[in-house]
C-alpha positions as CSV (number, residue, x, y, z in Angstrom):
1,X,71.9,24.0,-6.6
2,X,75.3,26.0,-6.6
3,X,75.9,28.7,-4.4
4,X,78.3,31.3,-5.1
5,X,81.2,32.3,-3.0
6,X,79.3,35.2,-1.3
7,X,76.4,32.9,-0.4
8,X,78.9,30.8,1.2
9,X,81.1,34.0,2.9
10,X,77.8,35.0,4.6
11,X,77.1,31.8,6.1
12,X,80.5,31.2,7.8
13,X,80.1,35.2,8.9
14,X,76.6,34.6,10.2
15,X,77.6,31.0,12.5
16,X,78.3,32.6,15.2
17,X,75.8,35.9,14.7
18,X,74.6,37.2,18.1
19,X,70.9,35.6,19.3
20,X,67.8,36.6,21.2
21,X,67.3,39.7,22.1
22,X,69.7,41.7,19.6
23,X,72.4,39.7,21.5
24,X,71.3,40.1,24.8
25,X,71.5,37.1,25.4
26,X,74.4,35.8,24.6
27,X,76.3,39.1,26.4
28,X,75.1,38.3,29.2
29,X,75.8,34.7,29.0
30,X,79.8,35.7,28.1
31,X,79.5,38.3,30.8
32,X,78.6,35.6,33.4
33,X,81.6,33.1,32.2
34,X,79.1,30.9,30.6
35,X,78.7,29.6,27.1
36,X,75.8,29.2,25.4
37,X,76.3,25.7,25.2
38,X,77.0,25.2,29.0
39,X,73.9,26.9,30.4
40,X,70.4,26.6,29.4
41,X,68.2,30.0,30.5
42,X,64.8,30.0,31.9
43,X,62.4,32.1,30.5
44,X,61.9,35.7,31.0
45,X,59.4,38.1,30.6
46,X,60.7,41.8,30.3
47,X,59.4,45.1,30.9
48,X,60.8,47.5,28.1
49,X,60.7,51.2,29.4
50,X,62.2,54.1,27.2
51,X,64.2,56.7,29.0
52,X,66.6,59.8,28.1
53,X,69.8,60.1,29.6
54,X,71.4,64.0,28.9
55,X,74.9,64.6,29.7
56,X,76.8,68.1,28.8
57,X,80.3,65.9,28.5
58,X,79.6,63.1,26.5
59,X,77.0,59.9,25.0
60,X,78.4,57.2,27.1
61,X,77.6,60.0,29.9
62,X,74.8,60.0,29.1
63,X,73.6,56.5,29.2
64,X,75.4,56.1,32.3
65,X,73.1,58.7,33.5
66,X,70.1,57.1,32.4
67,X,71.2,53.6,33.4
68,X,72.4,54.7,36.5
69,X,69.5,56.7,37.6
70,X,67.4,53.8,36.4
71,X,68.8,51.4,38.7
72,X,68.0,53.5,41.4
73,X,64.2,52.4,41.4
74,X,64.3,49.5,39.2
75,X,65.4,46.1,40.0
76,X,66.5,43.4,37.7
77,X,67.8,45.9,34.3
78,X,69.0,43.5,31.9
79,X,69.8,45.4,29.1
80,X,70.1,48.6,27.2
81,X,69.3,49.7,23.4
82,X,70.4,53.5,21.8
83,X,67.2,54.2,19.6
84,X,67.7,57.7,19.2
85,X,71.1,59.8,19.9
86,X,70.6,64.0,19.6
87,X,72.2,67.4,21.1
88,X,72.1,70.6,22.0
89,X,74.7,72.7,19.2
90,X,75.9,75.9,20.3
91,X,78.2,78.3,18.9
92,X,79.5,75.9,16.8
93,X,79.9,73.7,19.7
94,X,78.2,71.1,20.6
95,X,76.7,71.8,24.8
96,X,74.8,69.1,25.5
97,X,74.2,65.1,24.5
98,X,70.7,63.4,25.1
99,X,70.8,59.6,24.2
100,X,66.9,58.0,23.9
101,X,67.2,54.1,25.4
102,X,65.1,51.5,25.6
103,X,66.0,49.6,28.8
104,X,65.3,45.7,29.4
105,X,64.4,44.4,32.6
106,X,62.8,41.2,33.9
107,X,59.7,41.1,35.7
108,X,59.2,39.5,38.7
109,X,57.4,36.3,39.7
110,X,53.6,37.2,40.6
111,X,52.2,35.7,43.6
C-alpha cells in the first residue's frame, strides 16, 4: 500500500512526539539532564488534585500562586496541567485571572 506525502509528513513530525503523561515525562527527564534513552524510570503512582490559582496581574501569576501555595503542604509535585483559564472583566478591563490546574504528584511508599 502507498501512502501519500502527508501520511509520511505526519510520521517524521510524530518521531519524536512527547510521551506519558502529556509529556511529563519526558520534561522532566530533559529537565534532569537525562535522555530518555539513558535512564529507565520506576514506576509511579500519582495523586491528581485540582486547584485554582487567582492572580489580579497575570496567568502565569496565577499558576505560580497555585503551584507555589501547593508546595507548601504537598511533597513530591510532579507536574501541572491548565484545564480551565477565566477572569474577572471590569470596565473594559480585565481585574482579575483565575487559572483551574490539575497538579501531579507522586505518592509515597506505604508501610
Amino acid at each position: 500500500m502507498n501512502r501519500g506525502k502527508t501520511d509520511q509528513k505526519a510520521e517524521i513530525r510524530n518521531a519524536g512526539a512527547p510521551t506519558g503523561r502529556d509529556g511529563a515525562i519526558d520534561f522532566a527527564l530533559k529537565m534532569g539532564g537525562m535522555d530518555q534513552a539513558e535512564h529507565t524510570m520506576d514506576d509511579h503512582i500519582y495523586r491528581v488534585i485540582e486547584l485554582v490559582g487567582t492572580s489580579t496581574k497575570s496567568v502565569e501569576d496565577a499558576i505560580q500562586s497555585a503551584v507555589g501555595r501547593a508546595h507548601k503542604t504537598l511533597r513530591n509535585l510532579r507536574w501541572f496541567e491548565v484545564v480551565r483559564t477565566s477572569g474577572h472583566v471590569e470596565d473594559g478591563k480585565v481585574q482579575h485571572f483565575q487559572v483551574t490546574l490539575k497538579v501531579g504528584f507522586t505518592m509515597e511508599e506505604a508501610p
